[in-house]
C-alpha positions in Angstrom: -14.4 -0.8 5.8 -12.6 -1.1 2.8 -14.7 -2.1 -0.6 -12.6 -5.3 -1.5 -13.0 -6.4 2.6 -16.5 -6.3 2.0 -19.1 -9.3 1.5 -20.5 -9.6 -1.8 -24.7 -8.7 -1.9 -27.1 -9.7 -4.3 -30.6 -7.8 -4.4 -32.5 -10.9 -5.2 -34.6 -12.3 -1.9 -33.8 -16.2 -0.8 -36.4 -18.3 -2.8 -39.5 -19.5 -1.1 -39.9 -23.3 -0.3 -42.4 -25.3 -2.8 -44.7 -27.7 -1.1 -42.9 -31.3 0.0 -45.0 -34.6 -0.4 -45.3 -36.6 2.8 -42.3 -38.6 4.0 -39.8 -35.9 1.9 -39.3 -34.1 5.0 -37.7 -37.4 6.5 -35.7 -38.0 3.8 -34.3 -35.3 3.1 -33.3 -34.6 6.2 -31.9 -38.2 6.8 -29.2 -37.1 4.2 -27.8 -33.9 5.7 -25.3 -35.5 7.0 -23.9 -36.2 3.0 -24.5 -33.0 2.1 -22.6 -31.8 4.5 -19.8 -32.4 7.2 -21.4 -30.9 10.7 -18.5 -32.1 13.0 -16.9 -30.8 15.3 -14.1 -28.7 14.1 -12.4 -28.3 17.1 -13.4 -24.9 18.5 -16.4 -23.0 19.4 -19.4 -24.1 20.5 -18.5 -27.9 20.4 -15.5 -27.8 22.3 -17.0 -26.3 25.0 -19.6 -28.6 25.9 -22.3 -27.2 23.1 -24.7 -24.3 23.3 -25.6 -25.2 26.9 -22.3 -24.1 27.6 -21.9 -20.7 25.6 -21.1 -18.1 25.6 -17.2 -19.0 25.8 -14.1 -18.8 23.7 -13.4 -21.4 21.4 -10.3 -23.6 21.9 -7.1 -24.2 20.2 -7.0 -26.1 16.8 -10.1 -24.3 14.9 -13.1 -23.4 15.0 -14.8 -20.1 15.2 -12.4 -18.1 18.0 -11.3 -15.0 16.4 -7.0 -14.8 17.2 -7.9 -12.5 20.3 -10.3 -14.5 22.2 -8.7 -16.1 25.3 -8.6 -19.9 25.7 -11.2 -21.1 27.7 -8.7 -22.6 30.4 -6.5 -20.0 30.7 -9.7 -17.7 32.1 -9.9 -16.7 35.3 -12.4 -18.4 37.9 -15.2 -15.5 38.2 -14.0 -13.9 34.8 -17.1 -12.4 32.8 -17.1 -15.2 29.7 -16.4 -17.6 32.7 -19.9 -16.7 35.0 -22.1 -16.3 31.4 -20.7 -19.7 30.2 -21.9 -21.2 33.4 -25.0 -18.5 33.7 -28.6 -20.7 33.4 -31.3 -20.7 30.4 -33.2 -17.4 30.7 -36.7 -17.9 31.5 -40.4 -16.8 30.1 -41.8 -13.9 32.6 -45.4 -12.7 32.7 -45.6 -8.8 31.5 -47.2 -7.0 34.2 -50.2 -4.7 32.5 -49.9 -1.0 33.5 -52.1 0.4 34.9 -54.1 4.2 34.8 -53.5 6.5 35.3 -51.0 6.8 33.1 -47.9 9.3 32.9 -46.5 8.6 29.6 -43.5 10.3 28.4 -40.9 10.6 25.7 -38.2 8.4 26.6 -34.8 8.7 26.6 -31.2 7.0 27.0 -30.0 6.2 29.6 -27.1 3.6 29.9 -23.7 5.1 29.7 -21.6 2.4 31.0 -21.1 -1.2 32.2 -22.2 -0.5 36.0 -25.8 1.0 34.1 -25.7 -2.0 32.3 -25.6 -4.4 35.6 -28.5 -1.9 37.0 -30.2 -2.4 34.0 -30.1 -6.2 34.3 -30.9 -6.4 38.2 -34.1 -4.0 37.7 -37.2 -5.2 37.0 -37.3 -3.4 33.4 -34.4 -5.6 32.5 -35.8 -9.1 33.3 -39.1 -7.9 32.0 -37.5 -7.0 28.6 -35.6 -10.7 28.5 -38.6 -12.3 30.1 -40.9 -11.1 27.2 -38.4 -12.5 24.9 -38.0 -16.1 26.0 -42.1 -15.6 26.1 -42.2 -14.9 22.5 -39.5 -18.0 21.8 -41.3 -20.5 24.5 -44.7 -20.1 22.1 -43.1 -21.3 19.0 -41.7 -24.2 19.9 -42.8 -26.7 17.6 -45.0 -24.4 15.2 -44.1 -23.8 11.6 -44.6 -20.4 9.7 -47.7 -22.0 8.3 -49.6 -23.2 11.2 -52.8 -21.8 12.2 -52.6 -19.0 14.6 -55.7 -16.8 16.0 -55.0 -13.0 15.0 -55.9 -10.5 17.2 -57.3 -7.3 15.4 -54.2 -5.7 16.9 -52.0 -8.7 15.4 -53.7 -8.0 12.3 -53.0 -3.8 12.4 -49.4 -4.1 13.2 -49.1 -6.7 10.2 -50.8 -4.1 7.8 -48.7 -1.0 9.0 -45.4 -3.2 8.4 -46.5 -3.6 4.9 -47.3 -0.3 4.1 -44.0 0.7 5.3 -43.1 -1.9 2.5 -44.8 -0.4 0.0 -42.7 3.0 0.9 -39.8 0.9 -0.6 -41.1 0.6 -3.6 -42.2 4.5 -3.8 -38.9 5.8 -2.9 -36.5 3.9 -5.5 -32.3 3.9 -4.4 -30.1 6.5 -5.8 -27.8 6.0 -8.4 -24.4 6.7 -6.7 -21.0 5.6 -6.3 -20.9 4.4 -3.2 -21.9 0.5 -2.8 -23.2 1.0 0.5 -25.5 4.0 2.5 -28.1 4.4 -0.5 -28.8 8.1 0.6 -32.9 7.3 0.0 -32.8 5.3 3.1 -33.0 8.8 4.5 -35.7 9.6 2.5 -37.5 6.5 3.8 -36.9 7.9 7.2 -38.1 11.3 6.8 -41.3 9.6 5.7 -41.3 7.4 9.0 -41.1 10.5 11.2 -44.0 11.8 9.6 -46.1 9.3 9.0 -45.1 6.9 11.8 -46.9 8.5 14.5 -50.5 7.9 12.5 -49.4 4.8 11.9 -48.6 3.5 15.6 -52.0 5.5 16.4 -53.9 2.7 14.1 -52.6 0.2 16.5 -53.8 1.6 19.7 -57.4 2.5 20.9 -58.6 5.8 20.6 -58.5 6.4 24.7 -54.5 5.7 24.7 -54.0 7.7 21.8 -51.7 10.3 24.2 -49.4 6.2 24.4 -48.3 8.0 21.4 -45.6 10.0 22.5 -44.3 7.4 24.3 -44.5 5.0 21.8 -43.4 6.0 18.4 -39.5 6.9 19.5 -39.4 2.6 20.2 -41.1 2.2 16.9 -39.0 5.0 14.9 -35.3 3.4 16.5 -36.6 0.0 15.1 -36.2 0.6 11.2 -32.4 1.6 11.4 -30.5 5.2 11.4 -31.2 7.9 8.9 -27.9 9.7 10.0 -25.5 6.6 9.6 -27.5 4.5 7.3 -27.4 1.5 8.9 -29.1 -1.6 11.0 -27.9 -3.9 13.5 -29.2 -6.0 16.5 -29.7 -2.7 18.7 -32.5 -1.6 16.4 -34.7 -5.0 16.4 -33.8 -4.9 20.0 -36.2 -1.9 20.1 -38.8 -3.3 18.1 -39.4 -5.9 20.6 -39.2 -2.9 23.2 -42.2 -1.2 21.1 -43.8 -4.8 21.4 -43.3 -5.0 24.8 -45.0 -1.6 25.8 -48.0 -2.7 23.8 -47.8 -5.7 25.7 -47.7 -3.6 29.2 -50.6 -1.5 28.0 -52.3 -5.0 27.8 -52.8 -4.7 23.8 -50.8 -7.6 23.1 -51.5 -11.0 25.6 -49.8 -14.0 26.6 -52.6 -15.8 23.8 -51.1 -13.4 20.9 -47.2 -14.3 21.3 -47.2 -16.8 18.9 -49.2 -15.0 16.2 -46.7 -12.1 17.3 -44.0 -14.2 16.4 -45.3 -16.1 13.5 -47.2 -12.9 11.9 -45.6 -9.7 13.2 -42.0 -10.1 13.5 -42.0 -12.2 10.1 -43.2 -9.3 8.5 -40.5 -6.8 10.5 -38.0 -9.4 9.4 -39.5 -9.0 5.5 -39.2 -5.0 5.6 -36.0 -4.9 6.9 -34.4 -7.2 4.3 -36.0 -5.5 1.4 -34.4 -2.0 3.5 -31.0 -3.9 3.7 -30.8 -5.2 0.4 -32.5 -1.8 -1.1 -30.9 0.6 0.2 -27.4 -1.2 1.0 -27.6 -0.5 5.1 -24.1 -0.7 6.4 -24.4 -3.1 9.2 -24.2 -1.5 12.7 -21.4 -2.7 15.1 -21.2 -6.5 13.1 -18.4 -8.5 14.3 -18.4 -9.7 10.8 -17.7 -13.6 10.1 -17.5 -13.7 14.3 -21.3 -13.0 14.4 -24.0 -14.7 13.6 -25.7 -12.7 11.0 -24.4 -8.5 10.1 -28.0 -7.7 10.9 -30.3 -9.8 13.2 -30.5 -12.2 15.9 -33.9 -12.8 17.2 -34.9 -14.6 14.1 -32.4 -16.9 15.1 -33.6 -17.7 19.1 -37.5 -17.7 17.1 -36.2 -19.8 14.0 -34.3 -22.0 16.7 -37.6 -22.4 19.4 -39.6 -23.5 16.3 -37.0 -26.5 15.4 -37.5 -27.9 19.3 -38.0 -31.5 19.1 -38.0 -31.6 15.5 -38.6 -35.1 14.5 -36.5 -35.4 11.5 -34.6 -31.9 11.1 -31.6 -31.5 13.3 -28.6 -28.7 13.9 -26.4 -29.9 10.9 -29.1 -30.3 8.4 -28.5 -26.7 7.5 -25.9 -27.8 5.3 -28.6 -29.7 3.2 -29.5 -27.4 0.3 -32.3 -29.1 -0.3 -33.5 -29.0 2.9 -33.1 -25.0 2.7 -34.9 -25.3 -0.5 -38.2 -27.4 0.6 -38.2 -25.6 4.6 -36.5 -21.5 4.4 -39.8 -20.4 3.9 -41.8 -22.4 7.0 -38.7 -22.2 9.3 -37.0 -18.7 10.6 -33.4 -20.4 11.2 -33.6 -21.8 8.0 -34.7 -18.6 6.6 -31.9 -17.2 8.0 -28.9 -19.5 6.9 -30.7 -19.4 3.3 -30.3 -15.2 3.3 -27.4 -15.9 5.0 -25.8 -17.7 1.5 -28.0 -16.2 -1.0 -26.2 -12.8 0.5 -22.2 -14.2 1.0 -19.7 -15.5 -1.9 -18.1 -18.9 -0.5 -18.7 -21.5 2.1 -20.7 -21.1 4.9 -18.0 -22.0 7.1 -15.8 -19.6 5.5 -18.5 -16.1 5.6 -20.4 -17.7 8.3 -18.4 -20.3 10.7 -20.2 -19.6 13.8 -23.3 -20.6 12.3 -21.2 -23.5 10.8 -19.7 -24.4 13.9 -23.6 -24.2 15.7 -24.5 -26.9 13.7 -22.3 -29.5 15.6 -24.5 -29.2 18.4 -26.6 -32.3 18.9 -30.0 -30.9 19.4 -32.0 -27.9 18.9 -33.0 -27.4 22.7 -29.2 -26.9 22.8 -29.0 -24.6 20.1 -32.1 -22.4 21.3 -31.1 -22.5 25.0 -27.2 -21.7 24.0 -28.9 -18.7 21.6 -31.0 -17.1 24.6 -28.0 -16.8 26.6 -25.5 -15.4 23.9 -28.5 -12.8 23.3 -28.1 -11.9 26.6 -24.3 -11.6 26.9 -23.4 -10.4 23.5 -26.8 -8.0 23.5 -28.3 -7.1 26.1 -24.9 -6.9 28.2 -23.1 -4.9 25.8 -22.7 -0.8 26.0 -22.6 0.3 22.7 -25.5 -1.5 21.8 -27.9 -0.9 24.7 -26.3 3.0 24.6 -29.0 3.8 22.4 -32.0 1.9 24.4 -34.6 3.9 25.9 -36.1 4.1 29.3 -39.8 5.7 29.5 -42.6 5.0 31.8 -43.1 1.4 30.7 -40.1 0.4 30.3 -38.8 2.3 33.6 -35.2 2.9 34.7 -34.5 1.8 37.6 -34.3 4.7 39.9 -36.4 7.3 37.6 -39.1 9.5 39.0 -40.0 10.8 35.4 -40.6 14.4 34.6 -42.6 15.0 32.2 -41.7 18.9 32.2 -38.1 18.1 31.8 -38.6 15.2 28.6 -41.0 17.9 26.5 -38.2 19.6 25.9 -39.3 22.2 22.5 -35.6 20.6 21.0 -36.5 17.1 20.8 -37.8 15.7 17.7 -40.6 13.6 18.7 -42.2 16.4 20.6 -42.1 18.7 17.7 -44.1 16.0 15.7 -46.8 16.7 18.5 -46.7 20.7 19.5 -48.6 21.2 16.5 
């Protein structure tokens, strides 16, 4: 992408919110609607019947539909954006524990095209993974950042781990160079990871799964970005929750720790990896640009959106209060979001941003979170070149594998090597 096509970035972090006296919250929220005009533009998410309805093309007149989206009238009955417009709320499943004994094994790629993808999808591993997810959003409804939450002693490791990969930041400063983007320390950063990484995933798990390991760390490695092409993008947080997940299959992580999970852990994976983008200038992988919803992450927003739920004073449009962003970023993640959102893009939000301008027409925040599961499925899960690079071991099983140990300890591969010593 050419340099004058890029967004403007500024190293500073969003602000943090200052505490609010009682009633503040209602007020300032009762004058969103000044702040800023959350109608509907006439395209987008509106025009088709709100987030309940995506995802779907917007329609003529505005909006957010990029010049080569098809109207949706003019699709045909049984067309793709047709059936996932239509396609129900995705639903909370319970993670089946594994159980010994164990085979674990290095696991590898294995979707290749969109047939593996509809495999993927229809096998258990695939509404496991999406089922774990709507778990995690289901147990924030309601909950600020703030709110009490018991922490596990495995809550508690993961969070400590994530901040000493923080701290790597700081010892491994970016490179003066030319280029604006793809600060060649991020590699540095990486090296590190595959080094120290596997000691650090071992201080998460007991001492009798310490052979998870293997299995483990290549989730956790693919979750920090790629040291190759220096970027980030919604593939890689897509494997973080995968790492989560198999913790969650081993039983370390239970049904009673998804909202410190969500409140605790993936705040702080959300922390490192904006101090990575904004250090180290990741390019952003596969971003559809002002057509996406962030150049870097999603799941904050489903989280961010789950914790708005029945919000008594705080609806979709009162993102364009910047007071509101002020007082809240800090205690809410979708607040959080459009804050880094602005603090990170020159102009209008509706110019940089007009999907998550357009999002805020919806009425309510049930329709925004239900509207955000489903284009997580559909514009994630269900897309190739993201879920090219997602891997399949003995937790998270394809759907016709009898693994082989034999032939995934292959001498070549570079998590084994970390482990033949």
């Amino acid at each position: 992408m050419a340099e004058e096509e890029r967004t403007s970035v500024v190293t500073d972090p969003p602000s943090t919110s200052s505490s609010t006296a009682p009633g503040e919250e209602a007020g300032l929220a009762g004058r969103a609607g000044n702040d800023g005009q959350a109608t509907n533009i006439g395209g987008g998410y509106s025009a088709i019947g709100g987030m309940g309805s995506w995802p779907g093309a917007g329609l003529s007149g505005g909006g957010m539909r990029p010049p080569s989206f098809t109207p949706v009238q003019s699709l045909a009955p049984g067309s793709p954006m047709t059936l996932a417009a239509v396609a129900p709320v995705p639903q909370a499943r319970r993670v089946p524990v594994a159980q010994p004994p164990y085979s674990f094994v290095i696991p590898r790629k294995r979707i290749t095209s969109t047939a593996d993808i509809q495999r993927f999808h229809q096998s258990e591993a695939g509404k496991m993974l999406l089922g774990f997810i709507v778990g995690l959003n289901d147990s924030v409804k309601g909950m600020k950042l703030s709110d009490y939450c018991k922490e596990s002693s495995r809550v508690i490791s993961i969070v400590a781990i994530l901040k000493r990969m923080s701290q790597w930041v700081d010892e491994i400063p970016p490179r003066q160079q030319p280029a604006r983007y793809g600060n060649l320390s991020f590699r540095d950063w990486q090296s590190r990871l595959e080094i120290d990484g596997p000691n650090l995933v071992k201080q998460v798990i007991p001492e009798g799964l310490s052979d998870a390991v293997l299995e483990l760390f290549p989730y956790f490695q693919d979750s920090f970005g790629n040291a190759t092409r220096i970027d980030y993008g919604t593939g890689h947080e897509v494997n973080f929750a995968a790492w989560l997940l198999c913790l969650a299959r081993l039983g370390l992580i239970k049904e009673e720790d998804y909202h410190a999970v969500v409140l605790r852990v993936f705040v702080e994976y959300l922390d490192l990896m904006r101090k990575l983008q904004t250090t180290y200038w990741l390019e952003p992988a596969g971003s559809h640009g002002v057509w996406g919803l962030d150049d870097y992450h999603f799941l904050p927003f489903i989280f961010g959106s789950a914790q708005l739920v029945d919000h008594k004073y705080m609806k979709p449009k009162s993102i364009h209060n910047q007071d509101i962003l002020d007082h809240y970023s800090a205690e809410y993640l979708y607040l959080g979001c459009v804050q880094f959102v602005k603090k990170v893009k020159k102009g209008s939000l509706a110019e940089h941003s007009p999907m998550i301008d357009d999002i805020s027409g919806v009425p309510t925040w049930t329709k925004v979170n239900g509207g955000m599961l489903k284009m997580f499925k559909a514009e994630v899960l269900e897309k190739v070149p993201i879920m090219q690079h997602f891997l399949f071991g003995s937790l998270i099983p394809w759907y016709c594998d009898n693994f082989c140990p034999t032939e995934l300890l292959v001498s070549g591969n570079k998590h084994w090597r970390l482990w033949k010593k």
